[in-house]
MARLO-856311 format. One record per residue: x, y, z of N, C-alpha, C in turn; residue number from 1. Coordinates in steps of 0.05 Angstrom, whole numbers, plus 5000, padded with zeros to 4 digits. Example, Ala and Ser with C-alpha at 12.3 -4.5 7.8 and 13.67 -1.06 7.14 Angstrom:
% residues 2
5264|4886|5156|5246|4910|5156|5264|4934|5156|1;
5257|4955|5142|5273|4979|5143|5258|5001|5157|2;
This chain:
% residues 264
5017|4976|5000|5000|5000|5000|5018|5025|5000|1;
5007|5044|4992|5028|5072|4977|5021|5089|5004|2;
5001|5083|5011|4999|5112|5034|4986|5108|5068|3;
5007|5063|5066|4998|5056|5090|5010|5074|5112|4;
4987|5077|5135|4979|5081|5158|4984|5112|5153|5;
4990|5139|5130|4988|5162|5128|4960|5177|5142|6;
4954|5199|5152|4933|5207|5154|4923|5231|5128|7;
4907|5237|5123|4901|5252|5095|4873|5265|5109|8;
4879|5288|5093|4843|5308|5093|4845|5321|5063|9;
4825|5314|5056|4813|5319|5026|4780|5346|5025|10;
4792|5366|5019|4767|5376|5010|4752|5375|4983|11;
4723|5379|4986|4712|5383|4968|4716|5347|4962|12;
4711|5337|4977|4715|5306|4977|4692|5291|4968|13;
4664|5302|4977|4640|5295|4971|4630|5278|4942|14;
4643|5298|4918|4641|5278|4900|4668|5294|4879|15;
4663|5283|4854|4690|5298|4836|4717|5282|4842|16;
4728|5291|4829|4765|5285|4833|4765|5291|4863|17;
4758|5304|4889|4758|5300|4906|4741|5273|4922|18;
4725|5252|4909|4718|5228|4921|4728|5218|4912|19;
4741|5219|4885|4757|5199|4875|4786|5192|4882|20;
4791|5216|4889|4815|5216|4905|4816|5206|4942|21;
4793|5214|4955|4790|5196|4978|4790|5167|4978|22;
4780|5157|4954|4770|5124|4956|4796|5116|4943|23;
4810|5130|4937|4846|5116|4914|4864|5119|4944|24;
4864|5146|4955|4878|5149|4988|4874|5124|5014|25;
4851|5118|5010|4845|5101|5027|4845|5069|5015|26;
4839|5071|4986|4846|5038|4973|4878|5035|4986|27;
4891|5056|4987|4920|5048|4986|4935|5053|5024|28;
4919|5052|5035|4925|5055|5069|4916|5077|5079|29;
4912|5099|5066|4913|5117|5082|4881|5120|5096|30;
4881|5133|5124|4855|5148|5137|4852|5171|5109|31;
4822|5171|5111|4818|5200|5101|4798|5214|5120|32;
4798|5237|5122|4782|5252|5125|4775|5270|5105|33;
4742|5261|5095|4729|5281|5083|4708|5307|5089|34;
4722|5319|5077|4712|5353|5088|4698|5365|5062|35;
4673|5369|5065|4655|5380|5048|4636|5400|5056|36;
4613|5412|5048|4591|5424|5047|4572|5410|5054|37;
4571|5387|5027|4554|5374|5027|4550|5342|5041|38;
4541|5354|5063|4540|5336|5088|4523|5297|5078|39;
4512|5306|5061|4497|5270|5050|4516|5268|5035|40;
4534|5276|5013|4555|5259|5000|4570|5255|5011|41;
4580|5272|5039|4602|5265|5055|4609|5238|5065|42;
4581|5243|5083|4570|5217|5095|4570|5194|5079|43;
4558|5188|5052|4555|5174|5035|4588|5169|5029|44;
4609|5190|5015|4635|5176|5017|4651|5158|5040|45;
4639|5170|5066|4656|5152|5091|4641|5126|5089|46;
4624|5127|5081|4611|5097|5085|4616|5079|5065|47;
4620|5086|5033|4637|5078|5022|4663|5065|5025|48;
4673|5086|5041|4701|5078|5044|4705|5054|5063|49;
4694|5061|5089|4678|5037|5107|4677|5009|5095|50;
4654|5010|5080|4651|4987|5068|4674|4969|5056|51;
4687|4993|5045|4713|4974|5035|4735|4965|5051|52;
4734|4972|5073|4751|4966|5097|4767|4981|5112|53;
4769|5012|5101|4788|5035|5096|4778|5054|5126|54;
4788|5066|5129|4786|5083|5160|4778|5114|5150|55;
4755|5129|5155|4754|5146|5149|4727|5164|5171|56;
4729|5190|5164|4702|5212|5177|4700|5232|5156|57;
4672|5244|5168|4658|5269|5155|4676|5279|5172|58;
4684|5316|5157|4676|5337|5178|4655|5356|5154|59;
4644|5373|5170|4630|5396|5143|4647|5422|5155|60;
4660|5424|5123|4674|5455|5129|4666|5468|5098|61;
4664|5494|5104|4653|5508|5085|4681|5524|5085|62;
4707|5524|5080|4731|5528|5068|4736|5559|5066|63;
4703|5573|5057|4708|5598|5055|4715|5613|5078|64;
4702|5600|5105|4702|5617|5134|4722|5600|5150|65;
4750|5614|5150|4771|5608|5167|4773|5584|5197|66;
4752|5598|5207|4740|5581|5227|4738|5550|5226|67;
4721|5551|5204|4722|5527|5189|4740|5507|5180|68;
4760|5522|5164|4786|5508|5156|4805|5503|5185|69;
4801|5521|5205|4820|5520|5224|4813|5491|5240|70;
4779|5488|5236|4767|5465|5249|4773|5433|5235|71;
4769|5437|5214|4771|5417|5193|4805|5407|5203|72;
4818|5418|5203|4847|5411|5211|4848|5406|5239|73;
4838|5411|5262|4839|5396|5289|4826|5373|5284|74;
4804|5372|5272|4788|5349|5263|4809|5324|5262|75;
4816|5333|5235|4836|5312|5231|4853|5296|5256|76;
4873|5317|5262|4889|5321|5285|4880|5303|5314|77;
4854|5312|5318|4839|5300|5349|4838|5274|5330|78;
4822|5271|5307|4817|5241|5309|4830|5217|5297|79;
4856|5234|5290|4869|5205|5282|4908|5219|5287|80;
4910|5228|5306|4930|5233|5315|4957|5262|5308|81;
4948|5262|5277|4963|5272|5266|4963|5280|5239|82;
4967|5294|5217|4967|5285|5193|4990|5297|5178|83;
4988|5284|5153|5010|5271|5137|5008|5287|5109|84;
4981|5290|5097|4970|5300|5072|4946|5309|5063|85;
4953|5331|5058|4925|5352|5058|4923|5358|5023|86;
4903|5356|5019|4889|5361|4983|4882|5374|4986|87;
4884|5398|4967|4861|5421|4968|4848|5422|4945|88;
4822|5424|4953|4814|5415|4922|4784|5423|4918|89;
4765|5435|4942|4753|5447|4936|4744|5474|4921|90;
4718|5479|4910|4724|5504|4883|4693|5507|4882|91;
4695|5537|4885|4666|5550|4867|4678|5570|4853|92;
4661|5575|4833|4672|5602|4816|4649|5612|4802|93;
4655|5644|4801|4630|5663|4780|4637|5652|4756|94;
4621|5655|4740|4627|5657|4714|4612|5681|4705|95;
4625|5699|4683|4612|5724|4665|4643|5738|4650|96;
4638|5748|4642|4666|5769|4637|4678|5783|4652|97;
4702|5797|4654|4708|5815|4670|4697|5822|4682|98;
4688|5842|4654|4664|5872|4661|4648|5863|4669|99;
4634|5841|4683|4604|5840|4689|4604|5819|4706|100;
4629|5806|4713|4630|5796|4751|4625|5810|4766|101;
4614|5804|4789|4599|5824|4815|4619|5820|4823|102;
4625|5839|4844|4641|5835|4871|4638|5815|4887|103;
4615|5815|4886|4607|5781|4911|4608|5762|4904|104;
4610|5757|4872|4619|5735|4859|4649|5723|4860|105;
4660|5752|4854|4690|5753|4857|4700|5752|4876|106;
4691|5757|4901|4701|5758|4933|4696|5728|4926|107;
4674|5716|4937|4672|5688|4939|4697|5669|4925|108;
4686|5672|4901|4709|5659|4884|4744|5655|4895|109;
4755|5682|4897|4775|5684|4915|4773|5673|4942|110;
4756|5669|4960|4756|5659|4986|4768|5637|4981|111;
4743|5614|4960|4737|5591|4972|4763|5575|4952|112;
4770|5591|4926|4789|5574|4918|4824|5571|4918|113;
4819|5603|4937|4854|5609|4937|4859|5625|4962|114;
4841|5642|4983|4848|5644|5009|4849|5619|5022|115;
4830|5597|5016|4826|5577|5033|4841|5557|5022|116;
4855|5560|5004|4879|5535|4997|4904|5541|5010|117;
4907|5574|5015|4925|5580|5033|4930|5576|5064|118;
4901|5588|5081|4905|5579|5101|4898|5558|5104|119;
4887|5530|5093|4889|5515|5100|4918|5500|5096|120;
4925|5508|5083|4962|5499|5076|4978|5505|5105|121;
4974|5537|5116|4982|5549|5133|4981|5527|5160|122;
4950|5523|5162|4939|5510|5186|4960|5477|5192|123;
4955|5467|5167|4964|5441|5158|5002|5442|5156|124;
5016|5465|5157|5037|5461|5158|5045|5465|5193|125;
5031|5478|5208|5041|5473|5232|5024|5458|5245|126;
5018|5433|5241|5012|5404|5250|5042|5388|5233|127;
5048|5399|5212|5065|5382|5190|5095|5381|5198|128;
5106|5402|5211|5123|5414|5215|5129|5403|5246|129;
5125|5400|5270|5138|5379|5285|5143|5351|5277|130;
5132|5345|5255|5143|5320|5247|5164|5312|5223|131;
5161|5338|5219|5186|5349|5192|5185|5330|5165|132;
5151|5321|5168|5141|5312|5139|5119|5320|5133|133;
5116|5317|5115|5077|5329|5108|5081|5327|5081|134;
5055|5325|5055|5049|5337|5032|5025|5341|5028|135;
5034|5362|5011|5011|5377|5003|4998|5378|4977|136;
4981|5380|4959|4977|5376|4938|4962|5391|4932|137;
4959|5412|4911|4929|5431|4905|4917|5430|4875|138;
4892|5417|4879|4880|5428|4853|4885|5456|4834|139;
4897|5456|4822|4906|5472|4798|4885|5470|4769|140;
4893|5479|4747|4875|5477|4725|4898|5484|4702|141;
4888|5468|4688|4903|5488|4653|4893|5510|4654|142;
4868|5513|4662|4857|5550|4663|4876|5562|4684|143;
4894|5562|4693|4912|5580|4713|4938|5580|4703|144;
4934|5567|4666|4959|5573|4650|4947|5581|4629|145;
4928|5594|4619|4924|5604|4599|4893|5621|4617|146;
4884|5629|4596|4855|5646|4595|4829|5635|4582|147;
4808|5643|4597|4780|5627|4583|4759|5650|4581|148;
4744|5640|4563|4718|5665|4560|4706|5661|4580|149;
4696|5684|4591|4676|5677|4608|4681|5665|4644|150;
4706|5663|4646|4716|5643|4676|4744|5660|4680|151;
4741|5691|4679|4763|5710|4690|4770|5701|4721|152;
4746|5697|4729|4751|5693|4766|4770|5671|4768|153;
4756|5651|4748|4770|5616|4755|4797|5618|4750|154;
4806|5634|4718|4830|5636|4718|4852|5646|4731|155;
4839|5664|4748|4855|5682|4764|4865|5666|4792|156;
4850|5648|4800|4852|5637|4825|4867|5616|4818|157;
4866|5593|4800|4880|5568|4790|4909|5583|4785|158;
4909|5605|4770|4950|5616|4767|4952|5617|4790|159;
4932|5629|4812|4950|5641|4847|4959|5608|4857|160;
4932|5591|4854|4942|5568|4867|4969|5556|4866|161;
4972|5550|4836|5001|5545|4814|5030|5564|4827|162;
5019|5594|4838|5054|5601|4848|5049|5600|4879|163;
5024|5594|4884|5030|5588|4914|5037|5565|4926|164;
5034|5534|4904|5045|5516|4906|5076|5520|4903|165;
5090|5524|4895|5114|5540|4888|5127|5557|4904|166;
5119|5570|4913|5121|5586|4938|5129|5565|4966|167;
5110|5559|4968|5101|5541|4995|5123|5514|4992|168;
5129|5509|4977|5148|5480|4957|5176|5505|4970|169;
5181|5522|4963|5215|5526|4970|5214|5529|4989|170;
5198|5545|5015|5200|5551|5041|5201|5528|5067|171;
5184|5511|5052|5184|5486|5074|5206|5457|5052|172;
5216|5465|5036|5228|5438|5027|5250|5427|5036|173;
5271|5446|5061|5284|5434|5080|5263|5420|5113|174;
5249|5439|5110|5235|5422|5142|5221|5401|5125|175;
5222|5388|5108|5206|5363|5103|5184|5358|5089|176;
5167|5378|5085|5137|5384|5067|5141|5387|5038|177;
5130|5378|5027|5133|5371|4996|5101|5391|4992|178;
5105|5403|4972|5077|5415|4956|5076|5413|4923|179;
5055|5409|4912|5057|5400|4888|5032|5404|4878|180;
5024|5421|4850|5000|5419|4836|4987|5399|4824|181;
4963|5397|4808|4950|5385|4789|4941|5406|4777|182;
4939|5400|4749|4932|5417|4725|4913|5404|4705|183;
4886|5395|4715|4871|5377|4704|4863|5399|4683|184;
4855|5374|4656|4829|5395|4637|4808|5390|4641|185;
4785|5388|4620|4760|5381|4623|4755|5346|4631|186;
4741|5351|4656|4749|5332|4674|4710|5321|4679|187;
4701|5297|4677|4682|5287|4676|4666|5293|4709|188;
4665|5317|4723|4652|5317|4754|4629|5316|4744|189;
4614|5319|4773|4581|5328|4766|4577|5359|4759|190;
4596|5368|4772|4597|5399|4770|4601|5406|4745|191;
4620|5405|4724|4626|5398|4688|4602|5385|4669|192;
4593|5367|4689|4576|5347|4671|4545|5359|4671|193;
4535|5379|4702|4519|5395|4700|4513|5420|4684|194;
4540|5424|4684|4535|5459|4657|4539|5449|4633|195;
4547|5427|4631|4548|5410|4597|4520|5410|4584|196;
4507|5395|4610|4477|5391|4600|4462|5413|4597|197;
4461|5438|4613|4452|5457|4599|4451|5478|4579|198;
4481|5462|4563|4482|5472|4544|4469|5451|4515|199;
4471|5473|4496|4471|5446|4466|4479|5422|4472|200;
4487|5399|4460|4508|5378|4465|4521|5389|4444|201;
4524|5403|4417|4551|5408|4406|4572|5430|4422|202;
4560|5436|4441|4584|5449|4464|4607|5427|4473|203;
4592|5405|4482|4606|5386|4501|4613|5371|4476|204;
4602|5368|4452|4626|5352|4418|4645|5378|4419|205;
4647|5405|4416|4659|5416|4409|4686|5413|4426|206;
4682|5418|4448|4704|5417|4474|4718|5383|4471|207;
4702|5358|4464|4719|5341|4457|4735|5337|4436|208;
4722|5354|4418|4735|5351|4396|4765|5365|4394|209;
4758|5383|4415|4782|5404|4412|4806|5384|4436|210;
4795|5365|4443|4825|5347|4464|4838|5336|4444|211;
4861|5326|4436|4865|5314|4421|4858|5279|4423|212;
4856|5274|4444|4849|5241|4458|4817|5244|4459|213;
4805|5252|4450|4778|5265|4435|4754|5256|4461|214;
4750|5259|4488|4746|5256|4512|4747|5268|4528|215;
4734|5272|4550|4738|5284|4572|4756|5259|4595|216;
4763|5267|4614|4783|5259|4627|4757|5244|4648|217;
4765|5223|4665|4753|5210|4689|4763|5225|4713|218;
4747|5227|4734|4752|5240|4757|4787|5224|4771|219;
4783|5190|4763|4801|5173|4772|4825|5182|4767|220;
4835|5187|4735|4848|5190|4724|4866|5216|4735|221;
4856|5237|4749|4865|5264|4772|4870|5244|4795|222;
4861|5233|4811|4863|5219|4833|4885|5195|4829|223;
4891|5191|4813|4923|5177|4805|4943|5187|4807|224;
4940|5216|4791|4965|5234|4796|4962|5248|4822|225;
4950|5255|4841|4947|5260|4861|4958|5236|4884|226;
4957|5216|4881|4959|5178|4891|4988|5198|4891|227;
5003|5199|4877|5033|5191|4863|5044|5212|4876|228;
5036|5240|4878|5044|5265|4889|5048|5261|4916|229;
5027|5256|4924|5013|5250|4966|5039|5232|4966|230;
5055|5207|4954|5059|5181|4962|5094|5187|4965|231;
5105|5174|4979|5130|5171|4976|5146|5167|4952|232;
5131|5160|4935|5151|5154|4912|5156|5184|4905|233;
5145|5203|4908|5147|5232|4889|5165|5248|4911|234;
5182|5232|4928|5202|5237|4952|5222|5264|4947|235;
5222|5275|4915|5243|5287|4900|5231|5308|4890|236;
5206|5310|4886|5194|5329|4873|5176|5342|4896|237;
5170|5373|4884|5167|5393|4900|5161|5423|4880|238;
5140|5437|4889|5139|5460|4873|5129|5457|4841|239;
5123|5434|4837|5111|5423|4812|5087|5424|4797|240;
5081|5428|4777|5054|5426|4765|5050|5407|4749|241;
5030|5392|4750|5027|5365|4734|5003|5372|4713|242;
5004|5374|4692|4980|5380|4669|4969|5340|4664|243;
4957|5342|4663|4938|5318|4655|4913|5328|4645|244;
4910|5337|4615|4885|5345|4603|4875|5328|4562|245;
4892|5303|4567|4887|5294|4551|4903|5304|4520|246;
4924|5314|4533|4932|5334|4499|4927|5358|4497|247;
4908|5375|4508|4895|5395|4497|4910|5424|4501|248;
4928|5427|4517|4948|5448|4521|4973|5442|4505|249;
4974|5411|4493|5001|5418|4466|4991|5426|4459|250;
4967|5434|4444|4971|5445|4415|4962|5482|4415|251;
4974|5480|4392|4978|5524|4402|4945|5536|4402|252;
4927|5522|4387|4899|5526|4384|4901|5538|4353|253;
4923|5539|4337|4915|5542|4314|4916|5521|4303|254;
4885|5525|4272|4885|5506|4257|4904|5499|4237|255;
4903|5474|4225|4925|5463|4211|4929|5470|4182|256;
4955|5487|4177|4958|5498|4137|4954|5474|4128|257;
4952|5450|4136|4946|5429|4120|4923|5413|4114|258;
4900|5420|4122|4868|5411|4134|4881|5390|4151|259;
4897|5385|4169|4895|5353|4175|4890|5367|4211|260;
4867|5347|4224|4857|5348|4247|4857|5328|4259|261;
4846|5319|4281|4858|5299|4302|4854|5271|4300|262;
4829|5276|4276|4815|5248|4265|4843|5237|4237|263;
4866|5244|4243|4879|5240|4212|4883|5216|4210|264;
């Protein structure tokens, strides 16, 4: 097992690349603690995990109010001694243009996906730091390396995450803490798979068409490279960003002087 007897807290764990990543943490030894909102999928993931033989709890932390995150991390701490590896990986975001994000869209947005990946990093490194190991891992995006119509907020928070992994990776990489991104693309959640459906379906052909592996990605498929990051083998790496989007950031987005497209 990759992450026997580790302790782990996963937000935004409920469902997404964050349950997928609890049930891969815990297939492989580790406790998890899942920390969500949404208190029935929570519940529903620990029992899952349960079932399979794996050691795990709810907490409900809403990530945006400090309090919260500060709680979510004793959580851990009181009930399983200590911990080892913290995911951050919870996310809401406005969507509109620039010009026409609200403030309260944009406050929010900033809270929940990049103040609270901080201090909970913060919180999580002084539990990490008397034991002079810990990792850390944060949901990132290809949108926090390029720009999207319409998802100014998202983009803006996924780059902060990206140099605050980086940041946080040189300051603690003598006391022992490893930090490391993910850079998923269009990724199969319920959250993706809900604004899919309310669009056309040639939205969700168009967006496959444009991966070159002509697909959207499995939640699992994030929760592997996450496995690998959390685990001892990635003992060397630090400050890192891992893109896993199927192809879709090689190519420059121009079309081909030669008609030839992905079907060649």
């Amino acid at each position: 097992m990759r992450l026997k007897d580790k302790i782990s807290l996963i937000t935004g764990a409920a469902s997404g690349i964050g349950a997928a990543t609890a049930a891969t943490f815990a297939r492989e030894g580790a406790a998890v603690v899942v920390a969500d909102i949404n208190d029935e999928g929570g519940h529903r993931m620990v029992e899952r995990i349960r079932d399979g033989g794996g050691r795990a709890d709810f907490v409900h932390a809403d990530i945006a109010q400090p309090k919260e995150v500060e709680a979510m991390i004793k959580f851990a701490v009181d009930r399983f001694g200590r911990l080892d590896i913290l995911h951050n990986n919870a996310i809401t975001a406005s969507a509109g243009h620039i010009g026409d994000i609200s403030l309260a869209g944009w406050q929010k947005t900033i809270d929940v996906g990049l103040t609270a990946y901080w201090y909970a990093t913060k919180c999580a490194i002084a539990e990490m730091m008397p034991n002079k190991r810990g990792a850390i891992v944060n949901t990132a995006s290809i949108s926090g390396l390029g720009g999207d119509y319409m998802m100014g907020a998202y983009n803006t928070i996924k780059a902060g995450v990206i140099n605050l992994t980086r940041t946080t990776a040189i300051e603690y990489a003598r006391k022992g803490i490893r930090c490391n991104a993910v850079c998923p693309g269009p990724i199969a959640t319920p959250a993706l798979m809900g604004a899919l459906n309310a669009q056309p379906k040639q939205i969700s052909d168009q967006i496959c068409q444009a991966i070159p592996m002509g697909r959207l990605g499995d939640p699992q498929e994030i929760a592997n490279l996450v496995l690998f990051l959390a685990s001892d083998e990635a003992s060397y790496i630090t400050g890192a960003y891992f893109v896993a989007d199927g192809g879709l950031t090689a190519h420059t987005g121009m079309p081909s002087l030669f008609g030839v497209g992905p079907q060649w």
